[in-house]
NUVEX-966887 format. One record per atom (N, C-alpha, C): x, y, z; residue in one letter; atom name. Coordinates in steps of 0.2 Angstrom, whole numbers, plus 2048, in hexadecimal, padded with zeros to 3 digits. Example, Ala and Ser with C-alpha at 12.3 -4.5 7.8 and 13.67 -1.06 7.14 Angstrom:
R  px  py  pz residuo atomo
R 842 7E4 827       A     N
R 83E 7EA 827       A    CA
R 842 7F0 827       A     C
R 840 7F5 823       S     N
R 844 7FB 824       S    CA
R 840 800 827       S     C
***
This chain:
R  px  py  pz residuo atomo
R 804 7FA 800       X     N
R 800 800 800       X    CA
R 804 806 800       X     C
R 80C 805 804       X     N
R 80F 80C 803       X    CA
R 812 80D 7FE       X     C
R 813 808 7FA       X     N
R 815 809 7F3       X    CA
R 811 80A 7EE       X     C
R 80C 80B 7EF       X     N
R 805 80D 7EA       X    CA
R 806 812 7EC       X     C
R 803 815 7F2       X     N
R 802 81E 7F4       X    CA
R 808 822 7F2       X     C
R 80F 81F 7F2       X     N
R 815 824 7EF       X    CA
R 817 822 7EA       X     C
R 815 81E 7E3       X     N
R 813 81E 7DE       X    CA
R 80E 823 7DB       X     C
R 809 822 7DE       X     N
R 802 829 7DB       X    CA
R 805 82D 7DD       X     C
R 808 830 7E4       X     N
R 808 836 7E4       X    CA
R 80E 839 7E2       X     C
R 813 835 7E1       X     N
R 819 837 7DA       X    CA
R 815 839 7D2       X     C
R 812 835 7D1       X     N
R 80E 837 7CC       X    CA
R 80B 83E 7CA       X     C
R 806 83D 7D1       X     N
R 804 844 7D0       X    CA
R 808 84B 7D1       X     C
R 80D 848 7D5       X     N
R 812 851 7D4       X    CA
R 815 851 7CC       X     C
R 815 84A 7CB       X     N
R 819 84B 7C3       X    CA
R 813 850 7BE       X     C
R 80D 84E 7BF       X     N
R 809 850 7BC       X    CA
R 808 858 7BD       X     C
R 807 859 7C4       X     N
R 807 860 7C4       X    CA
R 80D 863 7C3       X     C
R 812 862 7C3       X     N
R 81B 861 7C1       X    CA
R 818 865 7B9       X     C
R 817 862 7B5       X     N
R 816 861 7AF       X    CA
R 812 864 7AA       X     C
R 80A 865 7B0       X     N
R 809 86B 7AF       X    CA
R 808 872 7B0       X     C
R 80C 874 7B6       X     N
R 80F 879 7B6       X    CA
R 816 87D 7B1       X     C
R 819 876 7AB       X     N
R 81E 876 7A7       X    CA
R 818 87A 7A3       X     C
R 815 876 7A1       X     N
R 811 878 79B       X    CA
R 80D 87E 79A       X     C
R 80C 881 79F       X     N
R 80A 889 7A3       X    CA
R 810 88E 7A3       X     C
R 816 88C 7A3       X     N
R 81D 891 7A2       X    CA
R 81C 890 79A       X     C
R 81B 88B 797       X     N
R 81F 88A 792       X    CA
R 81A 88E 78C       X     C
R 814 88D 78E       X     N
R 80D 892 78A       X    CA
R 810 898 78B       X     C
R 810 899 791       X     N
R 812 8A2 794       X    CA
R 816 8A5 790       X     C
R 81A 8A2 78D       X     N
R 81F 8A2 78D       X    CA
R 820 8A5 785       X     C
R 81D 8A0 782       X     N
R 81B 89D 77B       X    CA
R 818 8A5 778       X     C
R 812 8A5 77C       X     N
R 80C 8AB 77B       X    CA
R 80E 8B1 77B       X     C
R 810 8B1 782       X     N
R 814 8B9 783       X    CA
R 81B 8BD 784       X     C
R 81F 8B7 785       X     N
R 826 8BA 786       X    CA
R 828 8BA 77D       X     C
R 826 8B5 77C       X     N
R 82B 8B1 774       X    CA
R 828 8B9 76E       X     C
R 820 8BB 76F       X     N
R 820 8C2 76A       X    CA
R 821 8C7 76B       X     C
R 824 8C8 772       X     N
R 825 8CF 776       X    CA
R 82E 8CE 773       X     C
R 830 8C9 774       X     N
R 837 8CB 774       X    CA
R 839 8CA 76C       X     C
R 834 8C7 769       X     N
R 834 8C6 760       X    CA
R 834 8CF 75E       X     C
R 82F 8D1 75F       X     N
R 82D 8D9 760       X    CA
R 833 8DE 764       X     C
R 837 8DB 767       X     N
R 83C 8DF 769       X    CA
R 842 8DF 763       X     C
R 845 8D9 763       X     N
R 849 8D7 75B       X    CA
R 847 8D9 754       X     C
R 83E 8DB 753       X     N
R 83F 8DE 74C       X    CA
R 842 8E4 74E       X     C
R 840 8E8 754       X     N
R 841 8F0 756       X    CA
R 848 8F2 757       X     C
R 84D 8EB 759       X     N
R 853 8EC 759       X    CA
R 858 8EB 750       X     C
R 853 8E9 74E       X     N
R 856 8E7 746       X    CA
R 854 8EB 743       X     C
R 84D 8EF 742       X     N
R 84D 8F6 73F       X    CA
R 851 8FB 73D       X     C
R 854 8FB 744       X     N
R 85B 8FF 746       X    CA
R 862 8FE 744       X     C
R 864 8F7 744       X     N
R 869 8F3 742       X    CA
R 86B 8F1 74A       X     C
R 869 8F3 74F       X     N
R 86D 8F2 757       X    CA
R 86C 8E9 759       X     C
R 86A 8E8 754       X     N
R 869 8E0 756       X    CA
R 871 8DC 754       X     C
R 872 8DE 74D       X     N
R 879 8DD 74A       X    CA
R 87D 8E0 74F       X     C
R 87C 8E6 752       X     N
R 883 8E7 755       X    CA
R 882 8E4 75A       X     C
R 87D 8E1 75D       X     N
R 87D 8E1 765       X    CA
R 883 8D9 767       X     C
R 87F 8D6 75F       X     N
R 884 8D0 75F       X    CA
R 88A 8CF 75C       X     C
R 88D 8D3 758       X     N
R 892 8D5 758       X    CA
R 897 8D9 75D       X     C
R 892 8DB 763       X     N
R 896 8E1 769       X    CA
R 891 8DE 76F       X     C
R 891 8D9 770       X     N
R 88D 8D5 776       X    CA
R 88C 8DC 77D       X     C
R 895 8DD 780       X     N
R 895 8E2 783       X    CA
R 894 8EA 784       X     C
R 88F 8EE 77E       X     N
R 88E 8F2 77C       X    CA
R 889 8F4 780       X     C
R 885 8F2 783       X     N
R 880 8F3 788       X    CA
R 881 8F2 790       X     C
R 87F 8F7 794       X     N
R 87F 8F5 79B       X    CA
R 879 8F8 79F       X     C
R 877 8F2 7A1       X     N
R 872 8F7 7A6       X    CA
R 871 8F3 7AC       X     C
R 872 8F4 7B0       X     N
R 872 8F0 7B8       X    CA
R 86C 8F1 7BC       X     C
R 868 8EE 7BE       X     N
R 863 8EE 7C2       X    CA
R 862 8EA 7C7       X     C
R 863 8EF 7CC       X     N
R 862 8EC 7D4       X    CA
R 85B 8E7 7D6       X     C
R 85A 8E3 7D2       X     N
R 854 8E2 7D4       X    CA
R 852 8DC 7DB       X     C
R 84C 8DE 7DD       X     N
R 84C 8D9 7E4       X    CA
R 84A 8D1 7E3       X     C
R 84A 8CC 7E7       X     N
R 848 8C9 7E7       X    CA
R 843 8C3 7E2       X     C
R 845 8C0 7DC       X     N
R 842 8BD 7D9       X    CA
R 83C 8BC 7DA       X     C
R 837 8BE 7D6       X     N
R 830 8BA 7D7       X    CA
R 82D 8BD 7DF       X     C
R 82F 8C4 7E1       X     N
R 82C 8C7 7E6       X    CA
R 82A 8CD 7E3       X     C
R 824 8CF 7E8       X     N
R 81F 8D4 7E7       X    CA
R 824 8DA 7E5       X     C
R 82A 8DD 7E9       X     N
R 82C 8E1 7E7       X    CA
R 830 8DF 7E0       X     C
R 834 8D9 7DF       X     N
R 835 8DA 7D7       X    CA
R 830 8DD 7D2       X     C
R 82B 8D8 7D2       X     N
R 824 8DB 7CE       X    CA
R 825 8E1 7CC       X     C
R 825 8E6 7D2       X     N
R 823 8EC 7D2       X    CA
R 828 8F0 7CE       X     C
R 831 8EE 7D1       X     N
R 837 8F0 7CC       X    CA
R 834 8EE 7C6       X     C
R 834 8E8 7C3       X     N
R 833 8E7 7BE       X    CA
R 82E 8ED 7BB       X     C
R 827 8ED 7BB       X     N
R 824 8F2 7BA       X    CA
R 827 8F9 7B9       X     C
R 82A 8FB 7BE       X     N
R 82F 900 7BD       X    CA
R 833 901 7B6       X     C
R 839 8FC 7B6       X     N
R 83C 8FC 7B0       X    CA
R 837 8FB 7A9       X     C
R 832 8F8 7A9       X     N
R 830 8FA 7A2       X    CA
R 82C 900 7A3       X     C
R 82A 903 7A6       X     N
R 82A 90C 7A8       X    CA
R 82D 90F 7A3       X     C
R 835 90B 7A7       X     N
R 83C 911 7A3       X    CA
R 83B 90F 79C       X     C
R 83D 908 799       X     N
R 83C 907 793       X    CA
R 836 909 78F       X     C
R 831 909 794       X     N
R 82B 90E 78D       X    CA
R 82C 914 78D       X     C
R 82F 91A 790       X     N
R 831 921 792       X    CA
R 837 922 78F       X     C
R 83D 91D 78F       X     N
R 840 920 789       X    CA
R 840 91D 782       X     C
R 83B 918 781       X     N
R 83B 918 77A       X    CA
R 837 91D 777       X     C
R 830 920 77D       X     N
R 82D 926 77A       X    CA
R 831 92C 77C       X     C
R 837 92D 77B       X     N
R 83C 933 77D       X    CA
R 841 932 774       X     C
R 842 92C 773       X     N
R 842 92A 76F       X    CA
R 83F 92C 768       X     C
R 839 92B 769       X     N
R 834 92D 764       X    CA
R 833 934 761       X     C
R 835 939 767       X     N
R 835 940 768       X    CA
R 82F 942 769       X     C
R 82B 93C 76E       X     N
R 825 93F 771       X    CA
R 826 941 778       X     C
R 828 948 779       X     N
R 828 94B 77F       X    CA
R 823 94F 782       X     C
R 81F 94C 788       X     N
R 818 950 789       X    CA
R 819 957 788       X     C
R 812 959 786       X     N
R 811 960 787       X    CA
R 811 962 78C       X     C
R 813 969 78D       X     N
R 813 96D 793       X    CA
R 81B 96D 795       X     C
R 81E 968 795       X     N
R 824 969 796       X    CA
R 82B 96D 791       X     C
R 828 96E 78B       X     N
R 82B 96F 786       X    CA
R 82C 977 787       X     C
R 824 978 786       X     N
R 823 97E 789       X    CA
R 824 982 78D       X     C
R 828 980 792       X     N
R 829 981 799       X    CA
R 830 983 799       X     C
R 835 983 795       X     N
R 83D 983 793       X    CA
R 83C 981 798       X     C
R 83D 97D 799       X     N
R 840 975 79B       X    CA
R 844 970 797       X     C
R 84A 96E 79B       X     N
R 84E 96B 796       X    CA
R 848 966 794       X     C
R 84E 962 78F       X     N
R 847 95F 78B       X    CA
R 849 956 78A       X     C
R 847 953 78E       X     N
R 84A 94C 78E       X    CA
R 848 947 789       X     C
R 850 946 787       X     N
R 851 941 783       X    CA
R 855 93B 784       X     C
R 856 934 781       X     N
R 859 931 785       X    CA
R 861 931 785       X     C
R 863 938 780       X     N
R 86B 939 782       X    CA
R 869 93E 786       X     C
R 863 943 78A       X     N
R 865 946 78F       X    CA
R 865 943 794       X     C
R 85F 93D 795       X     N
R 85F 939 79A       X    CA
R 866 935 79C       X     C
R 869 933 797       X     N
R 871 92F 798       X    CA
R 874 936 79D       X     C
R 874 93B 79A       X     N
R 878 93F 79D       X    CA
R 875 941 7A6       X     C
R 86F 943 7A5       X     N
R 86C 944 7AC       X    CA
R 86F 93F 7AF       X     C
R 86E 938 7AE       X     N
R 870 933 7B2       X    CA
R 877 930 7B3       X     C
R 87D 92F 7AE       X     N
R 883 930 7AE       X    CA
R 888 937 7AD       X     C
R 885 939 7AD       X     N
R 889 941 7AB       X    CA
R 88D 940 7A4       X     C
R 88A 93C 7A1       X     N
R 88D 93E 798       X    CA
R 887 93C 794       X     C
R 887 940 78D       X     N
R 881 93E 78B       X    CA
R 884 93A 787       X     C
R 886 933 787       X     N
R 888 92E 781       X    CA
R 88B 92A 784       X     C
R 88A 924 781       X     N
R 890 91E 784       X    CA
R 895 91D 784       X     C
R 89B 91E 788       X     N
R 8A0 91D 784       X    CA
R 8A5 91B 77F       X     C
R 8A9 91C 77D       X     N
R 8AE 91C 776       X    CA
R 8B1 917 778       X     C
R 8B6 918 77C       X     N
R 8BA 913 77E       X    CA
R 8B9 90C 77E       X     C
R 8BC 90A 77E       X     N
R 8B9 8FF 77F       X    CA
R 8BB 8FF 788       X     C
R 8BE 900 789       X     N
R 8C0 8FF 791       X    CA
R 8BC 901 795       X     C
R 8B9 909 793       X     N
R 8B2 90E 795       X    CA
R 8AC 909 793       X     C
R 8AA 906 78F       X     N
R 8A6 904 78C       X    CA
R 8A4 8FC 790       X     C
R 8AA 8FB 78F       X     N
R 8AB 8F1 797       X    CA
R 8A6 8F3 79D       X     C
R 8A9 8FB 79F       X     N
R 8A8 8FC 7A7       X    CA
R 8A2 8FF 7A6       X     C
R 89D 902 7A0       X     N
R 899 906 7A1       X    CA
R 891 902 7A2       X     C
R 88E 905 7A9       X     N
R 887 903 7AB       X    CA
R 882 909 7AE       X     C
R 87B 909 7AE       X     N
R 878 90C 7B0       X    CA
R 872 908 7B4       X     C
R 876 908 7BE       X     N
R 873 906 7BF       X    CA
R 86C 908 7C3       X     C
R 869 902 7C4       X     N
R 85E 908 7C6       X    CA
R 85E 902 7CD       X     C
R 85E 907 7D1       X     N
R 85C 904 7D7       X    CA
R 855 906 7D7       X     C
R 852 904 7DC       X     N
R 84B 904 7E0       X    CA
R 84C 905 7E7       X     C
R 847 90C 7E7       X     N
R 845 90D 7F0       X    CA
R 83D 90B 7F1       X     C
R 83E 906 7F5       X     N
R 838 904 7F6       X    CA
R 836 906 7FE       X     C
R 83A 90C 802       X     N
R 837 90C 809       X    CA
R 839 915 808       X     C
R 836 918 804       X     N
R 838 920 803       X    CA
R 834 924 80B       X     C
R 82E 920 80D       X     N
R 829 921 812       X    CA
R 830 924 817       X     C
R 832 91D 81A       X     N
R 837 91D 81F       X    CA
R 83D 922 81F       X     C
R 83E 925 818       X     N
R 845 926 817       X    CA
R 842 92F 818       X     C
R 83D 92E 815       X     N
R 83A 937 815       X    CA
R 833 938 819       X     C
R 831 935 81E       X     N
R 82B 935 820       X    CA
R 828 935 81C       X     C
R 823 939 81E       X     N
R 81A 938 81A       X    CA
R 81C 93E 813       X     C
R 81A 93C 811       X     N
R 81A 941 809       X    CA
R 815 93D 804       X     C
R 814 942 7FD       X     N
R 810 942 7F9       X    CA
R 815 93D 7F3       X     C
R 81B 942 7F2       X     N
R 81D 93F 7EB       X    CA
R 824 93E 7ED       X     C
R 829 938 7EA       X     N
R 830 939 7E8       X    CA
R 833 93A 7E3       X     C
R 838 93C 7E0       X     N
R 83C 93C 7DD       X    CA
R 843 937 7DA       X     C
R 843 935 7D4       X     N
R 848 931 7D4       X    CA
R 850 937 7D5       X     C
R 854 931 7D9       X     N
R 85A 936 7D8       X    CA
R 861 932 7D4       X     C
R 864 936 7D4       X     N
R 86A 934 7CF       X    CA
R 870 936 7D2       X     C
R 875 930 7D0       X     N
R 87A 930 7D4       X    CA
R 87F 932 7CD       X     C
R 881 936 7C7       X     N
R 885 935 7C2       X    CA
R 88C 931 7C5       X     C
R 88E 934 7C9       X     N
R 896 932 7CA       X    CA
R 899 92A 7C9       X     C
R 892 927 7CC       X     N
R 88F 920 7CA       X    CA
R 88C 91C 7C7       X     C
R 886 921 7C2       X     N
R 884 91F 7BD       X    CA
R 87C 91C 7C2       X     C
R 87A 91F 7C5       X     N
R 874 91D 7CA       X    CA
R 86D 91F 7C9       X     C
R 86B 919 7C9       X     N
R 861 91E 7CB       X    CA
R 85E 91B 7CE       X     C
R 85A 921 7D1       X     N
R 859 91C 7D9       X    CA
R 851 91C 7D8       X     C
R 84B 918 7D5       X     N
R 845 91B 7D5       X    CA
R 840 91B 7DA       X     C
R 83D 91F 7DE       X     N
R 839 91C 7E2       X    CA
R 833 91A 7DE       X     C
R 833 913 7E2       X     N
R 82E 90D 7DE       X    CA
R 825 911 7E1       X     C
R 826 914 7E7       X     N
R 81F 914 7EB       X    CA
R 819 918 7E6       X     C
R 81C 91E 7E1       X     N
R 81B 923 7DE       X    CA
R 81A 923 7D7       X     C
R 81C 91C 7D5       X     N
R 81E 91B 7CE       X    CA
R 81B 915 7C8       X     C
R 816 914 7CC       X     N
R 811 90C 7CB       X    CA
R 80E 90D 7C6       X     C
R 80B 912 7C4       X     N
R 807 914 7BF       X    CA
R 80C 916 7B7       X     C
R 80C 917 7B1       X     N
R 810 917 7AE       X    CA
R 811 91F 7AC       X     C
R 807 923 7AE       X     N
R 809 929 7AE       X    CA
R 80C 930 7B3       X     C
R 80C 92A 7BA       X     N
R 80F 92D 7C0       X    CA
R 816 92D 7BE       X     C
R 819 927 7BB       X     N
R 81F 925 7BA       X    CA
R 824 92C 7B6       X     C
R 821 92C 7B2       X     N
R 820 930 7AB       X    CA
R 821 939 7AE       X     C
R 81B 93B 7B2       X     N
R 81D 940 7B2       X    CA
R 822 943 7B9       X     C
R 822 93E 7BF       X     N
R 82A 940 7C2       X    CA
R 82D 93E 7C0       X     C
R 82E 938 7BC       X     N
R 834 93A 7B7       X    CA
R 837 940 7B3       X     C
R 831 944 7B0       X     N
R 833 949 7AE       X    CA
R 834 94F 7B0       X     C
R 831 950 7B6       X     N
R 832 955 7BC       X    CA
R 839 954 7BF       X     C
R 83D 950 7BF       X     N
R 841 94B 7C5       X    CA
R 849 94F 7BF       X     C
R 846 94D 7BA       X     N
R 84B 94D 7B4       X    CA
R 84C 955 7B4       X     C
R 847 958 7B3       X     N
R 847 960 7AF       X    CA
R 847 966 7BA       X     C
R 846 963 7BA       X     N
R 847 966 7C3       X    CA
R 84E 965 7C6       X     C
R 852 95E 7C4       X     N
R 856 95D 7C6       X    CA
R 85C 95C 7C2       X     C
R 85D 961 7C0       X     N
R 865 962 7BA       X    CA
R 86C 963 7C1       X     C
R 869 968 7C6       X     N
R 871 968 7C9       X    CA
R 871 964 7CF       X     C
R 876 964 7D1       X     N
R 879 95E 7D5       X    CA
R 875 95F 7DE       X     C
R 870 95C 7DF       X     N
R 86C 95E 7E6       X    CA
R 865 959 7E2       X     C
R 865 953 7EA       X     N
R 85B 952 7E9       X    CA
R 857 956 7E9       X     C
R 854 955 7E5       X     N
R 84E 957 7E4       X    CA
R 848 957 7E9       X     C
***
């Protein structure tokens, strides 16, 4: 009898085993495989697909993120494709209204390089180019750090290459959006915001 009960019930974890494979593998299939098909025409368009394989280490971006498969990853995660939808419409030269208007610098994604590293471009050199990253922390406890408030701002460390987003403020894509571009055009000299 207790080789029949540990037979079946090896069974059925295989089976749930199996299909929860078959649940990542649709997921997977459905949604990652034409987002990232979709990413690959966008980078072929431009030719950046050829170079990126050609120049594997041409790219850096470092992200601090927390804890796999936690609530606050989620939320990072969320975050970064914020910044990825924001500078591809910076990209585009869709700059909201009102800011234009405002002489206000005018964010693009070499002024944002520069905002954030203090140069608007990547570097030249290959040895600069090894070392070069932009990394994006998360402040997930701005409450504690500045008591009770309404809004945060992200801050920027250039000497570093740093940005610090506060997550609590930034959930929405058009919260995101426009302290980002307050944060940006309010904060050109060297002082928080």
């Amino acid at each position: 009898l207790h080789c029949i009960y540990t037979c079946l019930f090896s069974d059925f974890v295989c089976v749930c085993i199996l299909g929860l494979n078959r649940a990542v593998i649709l997921h997977a299939t459905l949604k990652l495989v034409p987002i990232l098909q979709q990413m690959r025409n966008g980078l072929q368009l431009y030719g950046l697909s050829d170079l990126m394989s050609k120049y594997p280490k041409i790219c850096h971006f470092a992200v601090m993120f927390s804890v796999k498969g936690s609530y606050k990853e989620q939320r990072e995660v969320t975050l970064m494709n914020h910044l990825q939808d924001l500078l591809q419409e910076l990209e585009q030269n869709e700059n909201p209204p009102g800011l234009q208007e405002a002489a206000l610098p005018s964010m693009t994604p070499r002024t944002f390089l520069q905002w954030v590293t203090g140069q608007g471009h990547v570097p030249i050199l290959a040895w600069e180019k090894a070392k070069f990253r932009i990394i994006v922390e998360f402040n997930h406890y701005c409450d504690v750090d500045y008591s009770e408030h309404t809004i945060c701002y992200p801050t920027v460390a250039a000497c570093s290459s740093t940005i610090t987003l506060p997550v609590k403020h930034m959930l929405t894509y058009e919260n995101f959006k426009q302290i980002m571009m307050e944060a940006f055009c309010l904060g050109q000299e060297f002082h928080k915001i």
